[in-house]
C-alpha positions in Angstrom: -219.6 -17.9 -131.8 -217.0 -17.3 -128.9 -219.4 -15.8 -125.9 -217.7 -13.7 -123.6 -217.8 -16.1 -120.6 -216.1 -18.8 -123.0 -213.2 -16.3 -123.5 -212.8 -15.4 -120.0 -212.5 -19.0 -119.1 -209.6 -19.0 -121.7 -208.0 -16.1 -120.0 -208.1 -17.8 -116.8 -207.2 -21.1 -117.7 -204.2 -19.5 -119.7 -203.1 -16.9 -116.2 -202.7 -14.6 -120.0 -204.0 -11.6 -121.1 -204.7 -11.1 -124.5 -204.3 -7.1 -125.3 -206.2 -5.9 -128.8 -203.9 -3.9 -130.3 -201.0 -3.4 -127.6 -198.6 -4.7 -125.7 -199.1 -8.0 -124.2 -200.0 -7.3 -120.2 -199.4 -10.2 -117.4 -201.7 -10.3 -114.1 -199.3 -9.3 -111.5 -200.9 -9.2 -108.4 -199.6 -5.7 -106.4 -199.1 -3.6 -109.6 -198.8 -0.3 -108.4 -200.6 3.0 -110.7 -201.7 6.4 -109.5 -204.7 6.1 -111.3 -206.6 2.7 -112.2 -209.6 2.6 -114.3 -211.8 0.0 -114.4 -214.0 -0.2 -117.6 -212.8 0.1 -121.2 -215.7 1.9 -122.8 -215.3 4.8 -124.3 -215.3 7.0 -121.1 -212.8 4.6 -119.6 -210.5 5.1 -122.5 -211.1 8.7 -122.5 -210.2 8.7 -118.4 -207.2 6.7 -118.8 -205.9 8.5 -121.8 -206.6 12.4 -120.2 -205.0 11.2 -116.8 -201.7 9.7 -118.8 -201.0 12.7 -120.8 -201.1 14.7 -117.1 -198.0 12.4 -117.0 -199.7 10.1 -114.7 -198.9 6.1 -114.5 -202.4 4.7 -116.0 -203.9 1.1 -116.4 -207.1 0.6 -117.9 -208.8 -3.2 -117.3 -210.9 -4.3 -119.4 -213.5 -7.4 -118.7 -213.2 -8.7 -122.0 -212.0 -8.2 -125.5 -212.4 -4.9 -126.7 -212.4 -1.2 -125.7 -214.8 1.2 -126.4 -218.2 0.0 -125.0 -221.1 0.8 -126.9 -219.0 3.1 -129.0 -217.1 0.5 -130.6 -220.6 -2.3 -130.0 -223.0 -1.1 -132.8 -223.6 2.5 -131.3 -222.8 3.9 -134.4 -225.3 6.5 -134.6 -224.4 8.0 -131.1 -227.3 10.4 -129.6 -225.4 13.5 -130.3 -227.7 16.2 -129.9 -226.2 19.8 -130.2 -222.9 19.2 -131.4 -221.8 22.5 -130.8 -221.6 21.8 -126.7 -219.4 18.6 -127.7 -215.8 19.6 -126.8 -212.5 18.4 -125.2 -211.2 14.8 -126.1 -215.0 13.9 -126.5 -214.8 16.0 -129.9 -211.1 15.1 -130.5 -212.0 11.2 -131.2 -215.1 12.4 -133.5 -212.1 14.8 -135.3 -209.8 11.8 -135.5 -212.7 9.8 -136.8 -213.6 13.0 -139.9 -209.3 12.3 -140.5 -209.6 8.1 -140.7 -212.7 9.3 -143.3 -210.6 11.8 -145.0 -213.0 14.5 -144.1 -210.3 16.9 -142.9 -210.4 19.0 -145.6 -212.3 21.9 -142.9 -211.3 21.5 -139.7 -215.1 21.3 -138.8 -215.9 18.7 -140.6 -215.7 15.0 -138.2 -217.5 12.2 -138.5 -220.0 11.3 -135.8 -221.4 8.2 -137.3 -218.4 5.9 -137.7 -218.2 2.1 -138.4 -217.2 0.3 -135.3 -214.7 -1.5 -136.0 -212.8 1.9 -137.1 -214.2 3.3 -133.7 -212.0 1.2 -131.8 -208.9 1.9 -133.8 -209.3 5.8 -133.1 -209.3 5.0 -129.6 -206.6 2.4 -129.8 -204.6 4.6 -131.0 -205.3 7.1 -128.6 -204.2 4.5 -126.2 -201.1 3.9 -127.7 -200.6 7.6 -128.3 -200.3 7.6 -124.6 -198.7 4.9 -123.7 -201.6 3.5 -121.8 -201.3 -0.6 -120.8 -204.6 -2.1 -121.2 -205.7 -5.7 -119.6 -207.7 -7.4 -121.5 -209.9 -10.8 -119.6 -210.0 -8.6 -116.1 -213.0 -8.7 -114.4 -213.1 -7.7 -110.8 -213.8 -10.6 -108.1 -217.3 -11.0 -107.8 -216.9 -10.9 -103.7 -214.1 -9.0 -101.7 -212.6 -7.5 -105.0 -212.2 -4.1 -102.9 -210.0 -3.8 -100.8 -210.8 -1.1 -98.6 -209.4 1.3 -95.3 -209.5 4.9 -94.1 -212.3 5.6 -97.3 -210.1 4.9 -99.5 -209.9 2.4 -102.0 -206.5 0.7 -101.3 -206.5 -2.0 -104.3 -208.8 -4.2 -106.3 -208.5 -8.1 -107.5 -209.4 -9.5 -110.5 -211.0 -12.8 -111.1 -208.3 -13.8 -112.5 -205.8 -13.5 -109.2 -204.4 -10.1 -110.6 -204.4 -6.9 -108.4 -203.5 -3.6 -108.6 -203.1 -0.8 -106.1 -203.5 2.9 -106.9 -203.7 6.5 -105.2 -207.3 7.1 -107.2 -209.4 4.6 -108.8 -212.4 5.6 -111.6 -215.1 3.2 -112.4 -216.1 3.6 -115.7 -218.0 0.5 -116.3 -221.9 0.2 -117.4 -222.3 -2.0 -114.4 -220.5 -0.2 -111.6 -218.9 -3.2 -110.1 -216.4 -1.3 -108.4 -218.5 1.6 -106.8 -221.3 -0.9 -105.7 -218.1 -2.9 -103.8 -216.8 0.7 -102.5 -219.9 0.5 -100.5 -220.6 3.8 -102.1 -224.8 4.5 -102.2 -226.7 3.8 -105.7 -230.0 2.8 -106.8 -231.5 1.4 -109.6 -234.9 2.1 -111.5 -237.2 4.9 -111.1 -237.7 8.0 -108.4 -241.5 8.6 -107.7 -242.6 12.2 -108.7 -242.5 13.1 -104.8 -238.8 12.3 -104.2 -237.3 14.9 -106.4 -240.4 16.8 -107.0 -240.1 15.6 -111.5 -242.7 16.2 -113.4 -241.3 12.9 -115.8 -240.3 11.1 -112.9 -242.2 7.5 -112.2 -244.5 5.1 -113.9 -246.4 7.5 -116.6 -249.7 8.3 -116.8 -249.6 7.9 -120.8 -247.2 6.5 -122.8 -247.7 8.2 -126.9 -244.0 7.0 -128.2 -243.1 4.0 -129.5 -246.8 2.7 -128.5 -249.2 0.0 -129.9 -250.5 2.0 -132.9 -253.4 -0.7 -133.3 -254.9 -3.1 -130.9 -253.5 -6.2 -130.1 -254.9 -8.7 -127.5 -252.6 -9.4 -125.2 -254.2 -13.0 -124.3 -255.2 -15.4 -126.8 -258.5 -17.7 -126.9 -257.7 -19.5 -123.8 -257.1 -16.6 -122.0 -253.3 -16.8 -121.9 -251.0 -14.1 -122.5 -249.0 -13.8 -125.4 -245.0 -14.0 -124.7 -243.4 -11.3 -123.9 -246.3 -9.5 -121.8 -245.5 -9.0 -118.1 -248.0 -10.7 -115.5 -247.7 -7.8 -113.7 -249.9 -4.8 -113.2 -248.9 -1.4 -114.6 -248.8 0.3 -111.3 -250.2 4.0 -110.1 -249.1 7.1 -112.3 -246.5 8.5 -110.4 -245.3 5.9 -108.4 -241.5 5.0 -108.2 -240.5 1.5 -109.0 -237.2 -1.0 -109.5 -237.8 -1.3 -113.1 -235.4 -0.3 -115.8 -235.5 0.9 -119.2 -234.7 -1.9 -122.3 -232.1 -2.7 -123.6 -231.0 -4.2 -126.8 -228.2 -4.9 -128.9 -227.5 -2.1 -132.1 -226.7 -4.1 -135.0 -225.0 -3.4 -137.5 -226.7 -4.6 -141.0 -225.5 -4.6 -144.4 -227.5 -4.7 -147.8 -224.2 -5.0 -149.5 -224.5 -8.3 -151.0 -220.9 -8.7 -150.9 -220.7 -8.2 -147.2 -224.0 -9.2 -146.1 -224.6 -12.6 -143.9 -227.9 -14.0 -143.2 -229.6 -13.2 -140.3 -228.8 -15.9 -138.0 -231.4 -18.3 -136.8 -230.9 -18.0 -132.7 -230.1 -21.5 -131.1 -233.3 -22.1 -129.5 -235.6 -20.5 -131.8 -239.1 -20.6 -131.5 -241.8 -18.4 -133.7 -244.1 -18.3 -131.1 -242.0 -16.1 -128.9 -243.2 -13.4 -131.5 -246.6 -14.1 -131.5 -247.8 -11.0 -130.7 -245.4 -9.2 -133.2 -246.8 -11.5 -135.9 -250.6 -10.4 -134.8 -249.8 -6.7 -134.6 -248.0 -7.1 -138.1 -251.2 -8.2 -139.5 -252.9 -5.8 -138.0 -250.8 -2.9 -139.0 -250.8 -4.3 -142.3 -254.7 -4.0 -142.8 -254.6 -0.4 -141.9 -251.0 0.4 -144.1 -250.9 -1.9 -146.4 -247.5 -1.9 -149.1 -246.9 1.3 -146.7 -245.8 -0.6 -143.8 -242.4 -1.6 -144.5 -239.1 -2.6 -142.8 -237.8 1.0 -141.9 -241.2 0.7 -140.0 -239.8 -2.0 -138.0 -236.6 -1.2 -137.3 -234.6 2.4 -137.8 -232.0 1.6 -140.1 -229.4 4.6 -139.2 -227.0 4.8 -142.3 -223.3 5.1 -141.9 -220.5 4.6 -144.4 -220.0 2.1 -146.4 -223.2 0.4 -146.9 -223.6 0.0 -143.6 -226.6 0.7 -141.2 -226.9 1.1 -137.4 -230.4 -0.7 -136.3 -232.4 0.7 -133.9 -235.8 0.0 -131.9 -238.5 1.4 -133.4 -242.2 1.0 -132.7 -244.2 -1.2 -130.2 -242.8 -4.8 -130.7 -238.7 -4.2 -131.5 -235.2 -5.0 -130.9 -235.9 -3.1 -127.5 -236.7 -6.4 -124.8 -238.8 -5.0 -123.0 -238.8 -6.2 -119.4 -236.4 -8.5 -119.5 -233.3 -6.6 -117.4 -234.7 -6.0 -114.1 -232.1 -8.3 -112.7 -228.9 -7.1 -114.6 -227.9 -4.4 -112.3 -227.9 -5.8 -109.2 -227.5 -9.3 -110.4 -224.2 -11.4 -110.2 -221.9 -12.8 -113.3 -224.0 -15.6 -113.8 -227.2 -14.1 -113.5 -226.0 -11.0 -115.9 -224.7 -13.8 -118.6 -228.4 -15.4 -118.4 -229.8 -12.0 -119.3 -227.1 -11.3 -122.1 -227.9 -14.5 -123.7 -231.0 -14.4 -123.7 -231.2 -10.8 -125.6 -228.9 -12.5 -128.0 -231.8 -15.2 -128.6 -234.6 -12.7 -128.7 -232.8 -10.1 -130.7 -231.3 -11.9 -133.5 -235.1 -14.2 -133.1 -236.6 -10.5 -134.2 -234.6 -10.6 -137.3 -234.8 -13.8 -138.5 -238.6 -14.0 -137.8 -239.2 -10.7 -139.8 -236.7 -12.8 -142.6 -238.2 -15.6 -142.9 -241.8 -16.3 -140.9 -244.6 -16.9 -143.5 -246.9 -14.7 -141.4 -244.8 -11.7 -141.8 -246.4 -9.5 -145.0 -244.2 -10.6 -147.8 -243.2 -7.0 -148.8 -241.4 -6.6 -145.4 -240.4 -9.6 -145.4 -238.5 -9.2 -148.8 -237.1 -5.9 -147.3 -235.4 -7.9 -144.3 -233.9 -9.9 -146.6 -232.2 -7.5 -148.1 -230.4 -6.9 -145.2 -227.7 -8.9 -143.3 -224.6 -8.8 -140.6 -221.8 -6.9 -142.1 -219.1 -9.6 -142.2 -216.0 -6.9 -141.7 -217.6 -5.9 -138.3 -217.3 -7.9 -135.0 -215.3 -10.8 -137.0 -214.1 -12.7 -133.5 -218.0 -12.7 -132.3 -219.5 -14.3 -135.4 -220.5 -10.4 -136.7 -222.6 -10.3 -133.9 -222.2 -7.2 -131.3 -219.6 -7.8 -128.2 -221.4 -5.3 -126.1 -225.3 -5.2 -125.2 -226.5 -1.8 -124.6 -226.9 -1.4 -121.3 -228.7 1.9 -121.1 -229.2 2.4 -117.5 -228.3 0.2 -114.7 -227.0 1.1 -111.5 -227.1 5.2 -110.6 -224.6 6.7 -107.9 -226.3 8.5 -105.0 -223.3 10.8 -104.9 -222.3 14.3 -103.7 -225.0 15.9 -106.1 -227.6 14.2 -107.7 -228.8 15.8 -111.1 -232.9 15.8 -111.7 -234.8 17.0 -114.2 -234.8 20.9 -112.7 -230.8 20.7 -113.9 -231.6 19.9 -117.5 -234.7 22.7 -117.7 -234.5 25.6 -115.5 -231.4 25.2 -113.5 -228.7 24.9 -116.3 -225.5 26.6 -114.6 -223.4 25.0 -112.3 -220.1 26.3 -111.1 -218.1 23.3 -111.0 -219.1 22.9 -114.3 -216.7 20.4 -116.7 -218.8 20.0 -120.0 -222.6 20.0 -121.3 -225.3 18.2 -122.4 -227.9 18.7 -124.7 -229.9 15.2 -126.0 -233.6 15.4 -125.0 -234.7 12.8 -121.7 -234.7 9.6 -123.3 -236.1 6.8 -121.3 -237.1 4.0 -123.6 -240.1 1.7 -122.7 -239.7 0.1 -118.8 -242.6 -2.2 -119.3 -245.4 -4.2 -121.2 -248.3 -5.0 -119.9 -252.2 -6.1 -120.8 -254.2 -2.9 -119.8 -257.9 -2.7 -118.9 -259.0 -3.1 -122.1 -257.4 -6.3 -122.6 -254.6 -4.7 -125.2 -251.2 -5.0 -125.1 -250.0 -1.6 -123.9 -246.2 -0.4 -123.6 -245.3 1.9 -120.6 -242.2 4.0 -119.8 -240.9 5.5 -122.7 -240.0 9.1 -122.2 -238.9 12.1 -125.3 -238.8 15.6 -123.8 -236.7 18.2 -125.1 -234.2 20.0 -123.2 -232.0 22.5 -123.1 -228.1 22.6 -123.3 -227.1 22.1 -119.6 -224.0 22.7 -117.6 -222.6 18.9 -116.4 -220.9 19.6 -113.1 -217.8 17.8 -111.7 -219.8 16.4 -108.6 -222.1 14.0 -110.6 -219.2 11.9 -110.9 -218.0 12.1 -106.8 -219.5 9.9 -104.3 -220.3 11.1 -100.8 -217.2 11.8 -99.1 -218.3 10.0 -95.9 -218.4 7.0 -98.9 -215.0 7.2 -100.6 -212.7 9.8 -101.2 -210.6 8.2 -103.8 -213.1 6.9 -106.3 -214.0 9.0 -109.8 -217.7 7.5 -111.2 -218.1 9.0 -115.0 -220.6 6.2 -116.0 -223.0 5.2 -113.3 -222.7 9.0 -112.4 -225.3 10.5 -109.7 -228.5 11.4 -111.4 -232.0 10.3 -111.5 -233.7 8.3 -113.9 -234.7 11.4 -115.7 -231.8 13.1 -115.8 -230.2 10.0 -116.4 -232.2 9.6 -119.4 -230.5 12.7 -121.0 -226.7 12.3 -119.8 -226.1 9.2 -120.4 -224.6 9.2 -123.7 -221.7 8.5 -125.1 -220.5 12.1 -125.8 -220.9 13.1 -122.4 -219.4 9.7 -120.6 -216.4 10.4 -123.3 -216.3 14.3 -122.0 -216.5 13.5 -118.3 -214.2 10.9 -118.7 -212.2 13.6 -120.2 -212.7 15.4 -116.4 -212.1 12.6 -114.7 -208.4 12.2 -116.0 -207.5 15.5 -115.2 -209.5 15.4 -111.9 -207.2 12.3 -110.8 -204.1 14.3 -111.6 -204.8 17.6 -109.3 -205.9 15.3 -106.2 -202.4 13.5 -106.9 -200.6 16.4 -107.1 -202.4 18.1 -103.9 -202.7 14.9 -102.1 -206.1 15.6 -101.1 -209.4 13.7 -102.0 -211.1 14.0 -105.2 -213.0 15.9 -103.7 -211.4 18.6 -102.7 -209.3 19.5 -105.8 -208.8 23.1 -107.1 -211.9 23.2 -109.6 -210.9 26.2 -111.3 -207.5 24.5 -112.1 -209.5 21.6 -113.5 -212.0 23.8 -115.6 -209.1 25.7 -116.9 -207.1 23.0 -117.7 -210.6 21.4 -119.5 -210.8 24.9 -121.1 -207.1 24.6 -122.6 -207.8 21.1 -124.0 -210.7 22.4 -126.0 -213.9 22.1 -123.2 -216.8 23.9 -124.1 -218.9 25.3 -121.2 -221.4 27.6 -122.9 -223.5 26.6 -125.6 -223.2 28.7 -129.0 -225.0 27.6 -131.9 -222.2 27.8 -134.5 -219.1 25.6 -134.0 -217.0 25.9 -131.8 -213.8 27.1 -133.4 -211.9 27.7 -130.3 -212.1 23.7 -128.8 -211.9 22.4 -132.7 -208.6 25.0 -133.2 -207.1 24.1 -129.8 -207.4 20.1 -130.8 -206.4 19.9 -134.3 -202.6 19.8 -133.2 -203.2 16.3 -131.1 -204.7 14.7 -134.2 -200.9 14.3 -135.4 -199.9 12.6 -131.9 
């Protein structure tokens, strides 16, 4: 399997870039844009795409091989929620998607839970569409890759010796690389209940979801823990601290036999990593029996063609629990230690539940049944290229959204889309309680209601930078963040931030001090929604058909 720091080393060594789908792009240190975005997930290609059909000069870098992020990386069953409050070009790739599927037959009818390798085509071809350069391979210098005067951002440098100079500059990376060099104010983990005054905020008190549903020591007869328990004490109810939320990688599994590959067997394997999956397993399967079953393991998420999006589910899962503290903050070496090794433990999980003799053999004969879908993520050995970095760094910005904006406070007047998916935090932490039980802690599922996004969550302080656009690592707490950070919305804000770029351009003022009203009705025109309505919403799906043919 090519890793991605073995393919950046080709890039370098070859002073190349390798585009996926496009035009071949040369570094060329002092290439001049009026808008540069850094980041080709799907918000960065929504950003790049929106600001080039304003007519302005666009490049989009990309660290490695593909565009899209997690939307093209095994986030197949995105965390829609309402669908209705899903508008603008956010909505436009999910009606390009219902066309690839031939689901065009209403004008309503898209396709939200795509495959992703015909994902990344959509938004290649949005791209192309408008004639957007992307480089592949660039990664911003680790140290001094901002260059920086009068709080503005004046150019950045790539690792690779390439620069680029721009009048505005958008960050829409899960790391946030390029606002964290800006000098622009973040943080990273959770707000104590006293900072914002949320009810969710902090370690909890109780943790119901995705819990230990039977007891399971967390030390064995010596008295030593089990792997993959932290040392460390929960902590007070309440209390802020620097931990985040797991990540994991979404796979994408096939029980086609025609397409399906064996689960992998992780270089470095060792069972007893998953010793305390193996005891809860037995233990589960005295109180369930035949009943417990894969699907009780993992949430298989079904989208076309066979194919299945998997999930964490339950206590001990493809969520790696504790293991990301460091990713945020942490530099390209540290960050690759912490990729790899949820590589190990993930694809570990599988091939454990596969193939460990303690595993009940009903389950077991379920995982087998299931496999990497060889047509997906061919160039990374069917494995996903991007790990899902759920939360990382969050911009202390020019507003910060908390959990009053997503419950009571739900209008803003700089408003430029919505949200709607309940506060999802998954589990922060593992940890032997005072029972001496394994015990999960973190995990958060609270409804709320559809919620006005407004344009400042993406604008640093202006005493920061006045030139910088963050749709991704936007300003929000961890419980807000919990609910905004999906892919619809970073597509949808990205969608903003494109259009944002433009009227500071044209005004030649600061981001933040554009004519909002010109930007929501310019949103508005390109088929924004604003207000939620719980049918669809004919208007944005009318005013978007047309660009399906561009």
């Amino acid at each position: 399997m090519l890793n991605r720091r073995d393919f950046v080393k080709t890039v370098a060594a070859s002073a190349a870039t390798a585009t996926y789908g496009l035009h071949a792009a040369q570094p060329d240190a002092g290439r001049s844009y009026d808008l540069v975005v850094y980041g080709g997930t799907a918000s960065g290609v929504m950003t790049a795409v929106s600001a080039a059909r304003q007519g302005l000069k666009v490049a989009l870098l990309e660290p490695w091989r593909h565009v899209g992020g997690m939307v093209t990386g095994g986030l197949s069953r995105t965390d829609v929620g309402r669908r209705e409050v899903i508008g603008g070009m956010a909505l436009e790739f999910y009606m390009r998607l219902g066309r690839r599927y031939n689901m065009m037959r209403h004008l309503h009818n898209v396709a939200w839970l795509p495959e992703p390798h015909v994902a990344e085509s959509v938004l290649l071809e949005m791209l192309a569409g408008a004639n957007v350069p992307v480089f592949h391979g660039h990664q911003l210098r680790e140290k001094d890759g901002v260059v920086k005067s009068g709080g503005r951002i004046r150019s950045i440098v790539m690792t690779n010796g390439a620069g680029f100079t721009a009048a505005v500059f958008a960050d829409c990376s899960y790391e946030g690389d390029l606002m964290a060099q800006a000098g622009v104010s973040y943080t990273i983990g959770r707000e104590p209940i006293s900072q914002y005054g949320e009810s969710l905020a902090g370690i909890r008190a109780e943790t119901p979801k995705h819990q230990f549903r039977v007891d399971v020591p967390a030390v064995d007869r010596n008295g030593n823990l089990y792997p993959e328990i932290s040392p460390e004490p929960k902590g007070k109810p309440g209390d802020g601290d620097k931990r985040v939320q797991a990540y994991n990688f979404r796979v994408i599994a096939t029980d086609d036999p025609n397409l399906r590959v064996p689960w992998p067997q992780p270089e470095g394997y060792d069972p007893k990593r998953y010793e305390l999956l193996a005891l809860m397993l037995e233990a589960e399967y005295k109180r369930l029996g035949d009943k417990l079953t894969f699907n009780e393991m993992v949430g298989i998420g079904r989208i076309p063609n066979r194919k299945a999006d998997f999930n964490n589910k339950g206590a001990f899962s493809t969520d790696y629990i504790g293991k990301n503290y460091d990713y945020p903050d942490g530099g390209y070496a540290r960050r690759k230690e912490i990729w790899d090794d949820h590589v190990r433990y993930v694809q570990g999980f599988f091939f454990f539940l596969a193939n460990d003799p303690r595993v009940p053999k009903i389950l077991q004969y379920e995982a087998r049944q299931w496999g990497l879908s060889r047509d997906e993520f061919e160039d990374n050995g069917y494995w996903p290229h991007q790990l899902y970095i759920r939360e990382g760094r969050r911009m202390i910005g020019a507003y910060v959204m908390k959990q009053k904006d997503l419950q009571t406070d739900l209008t803003k007047p700089d408003v430029i889309g919505m949200g709607s998916y309940n506060s999802d935090s998954h589990n922060v932490q593992r940890f032997k309680n005072e029972k001496g039980f394994a015990e999960n802690e973190g995990d958060v599922q609270v409804a709320v209601k559809p919620y006005q996004i407004p344009y400042r969550v993406m604008l640093p302080k202006p005493e920061e930078c006045l030139n910088l656009l963050v749709p991704v690592c936007l300003s929000a707490s961890h419980v807000a963040y919990s609910s905004i950070r999906m892919e619809p919305q970073y597509m949808l804000i990205g969608h903003a931030a494109g259009v944002a770029a433009k009227l500071a351009i044209a005004a030649n003022k600061p981001v933040h001090e554009i004519n909002v009203k010109q930007l929501q009705t310019t949103l508005l025109d390109e088929g924004g929604v604003f207000e939620y309505n719980p049918i669809p919403q004919w208007s944005a799906i009318g005013k978007l058909a047309p660009k399906l043919n561009d």
